[in-house]
N, C-alpha and C positions, 0 to 999 in steps of 0.2 A: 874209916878210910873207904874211898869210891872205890869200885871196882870196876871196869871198864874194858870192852872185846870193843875192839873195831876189825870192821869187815872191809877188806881192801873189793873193791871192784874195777876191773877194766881190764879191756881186751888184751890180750898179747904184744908186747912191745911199746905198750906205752907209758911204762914207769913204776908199775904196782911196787915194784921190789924193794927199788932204790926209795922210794917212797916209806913202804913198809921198815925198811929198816931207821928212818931217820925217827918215823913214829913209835917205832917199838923199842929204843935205847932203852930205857929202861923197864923194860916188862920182857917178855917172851914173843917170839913170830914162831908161826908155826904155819908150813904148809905144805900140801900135796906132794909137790913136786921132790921135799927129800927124800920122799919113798922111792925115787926114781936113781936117785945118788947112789955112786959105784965108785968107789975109790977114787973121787971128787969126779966125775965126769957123770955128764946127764944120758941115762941110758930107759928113756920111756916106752912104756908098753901097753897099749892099749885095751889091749886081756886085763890088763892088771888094774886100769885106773880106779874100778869101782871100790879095790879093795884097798887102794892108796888112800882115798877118798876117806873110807871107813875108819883106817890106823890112823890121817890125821886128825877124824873127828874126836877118836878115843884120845889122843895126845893133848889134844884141848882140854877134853869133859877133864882128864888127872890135873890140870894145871889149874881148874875152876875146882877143885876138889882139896887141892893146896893154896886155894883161896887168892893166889896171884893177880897182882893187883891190875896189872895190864896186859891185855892178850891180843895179840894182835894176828889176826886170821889172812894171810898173804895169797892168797885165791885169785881167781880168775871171776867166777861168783856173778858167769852171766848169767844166767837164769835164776828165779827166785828158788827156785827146787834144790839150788846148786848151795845155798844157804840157809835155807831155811831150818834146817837142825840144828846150825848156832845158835839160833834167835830161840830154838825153844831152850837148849843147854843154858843161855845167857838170864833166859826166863826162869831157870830152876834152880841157878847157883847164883842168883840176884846182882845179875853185870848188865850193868847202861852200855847201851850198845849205838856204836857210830859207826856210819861208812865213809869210806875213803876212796876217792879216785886220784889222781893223778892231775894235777894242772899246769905241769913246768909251762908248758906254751897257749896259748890263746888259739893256737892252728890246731890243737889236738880232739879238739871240738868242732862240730860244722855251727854254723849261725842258730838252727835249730836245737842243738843240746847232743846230735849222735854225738858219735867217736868219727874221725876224719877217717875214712881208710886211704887219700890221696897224700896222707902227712905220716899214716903210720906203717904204714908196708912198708916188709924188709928190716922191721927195724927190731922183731924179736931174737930173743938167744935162744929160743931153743930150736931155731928154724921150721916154725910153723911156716908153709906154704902162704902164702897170698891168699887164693881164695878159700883157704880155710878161714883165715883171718876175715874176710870181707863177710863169711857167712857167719860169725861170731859178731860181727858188727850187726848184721841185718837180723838177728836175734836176740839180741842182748834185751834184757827186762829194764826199761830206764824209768827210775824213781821219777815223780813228777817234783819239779824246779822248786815249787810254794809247798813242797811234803818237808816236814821236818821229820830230821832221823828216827825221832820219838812213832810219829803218825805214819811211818815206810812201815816198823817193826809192827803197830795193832794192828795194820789193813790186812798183814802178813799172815799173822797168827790168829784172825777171827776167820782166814777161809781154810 
């Protein structure tokens, strides 16, 4: 049996979740943001994120440790730093690893490949700010169009 982690990416608001969940029916999601979960209400803290960060890494590595056949990492996962210790977990518990963005709309993309921020503002639940969102936009690490998932993970892990 394959074993397989996919790493959801994209900004705030434009679908990771609802996406992630439709991908992970039968495997496990697992991310960040439950660390933040309080008697179902979202109560985040930014003192705290590194160590949210940390517990859902460990939550994964048990899950690739009980050999689970699909894992699905519901992240934000702009920057390569921001995932790059899946890819080597995924490298050491031997899971093919795929990314995932979001594509319900054709507007949630500019012509060039970013993320629109004139289509996706306003539109997250955890009330990220506007231009927070815009400078996640203007940072975000974007895999090149003609990289296959395969050739995102070696470029990754040879630097």
């Amino acid at each position: 049996m394959d074993k397989k982690l996919v790493i959801m990416r994209g900004i705030q608001g434009c679908g990771k979740s609802s996406l992630a969940k439709e991908l992970g029916k039968n495997g496990k999601i697992f991310s960040t943001d439950g660390y933040f979960m309080r008697d179902g209400k979202y109560d985040f803290n930014i003192n705290q994120l590194g160590i949210a960060h940390i517990w859902n890494r460990n939550r994964v590595e048990e899950a690739m440790k009980q050999n689970e056949p699909l894992i699905v990492v519901d992240n934000c996962n702009i920057k390569i730093k921001d995932f790059r210790n899946y890819l080597l977990l995924a490298k050491n518990y031997n899971y093919k690893v795929e990314f995932a963005e979001p594509n319900w709309s054709p507007e949630l993309k500019t012509p060039e490949g970013k993320w629109n921020f004139d289509f996706i503002k306003g539109r997250n639940v955890h009330n990220v700010p506007d231009d927070v969102v815009k400078k996640v936009i203007d940072s975000f690490d974007y895999k090149d169009p003609n990289e296959t998932d395969d050739d995102f993970v070696d470029r990754i892990l040879k630097n």
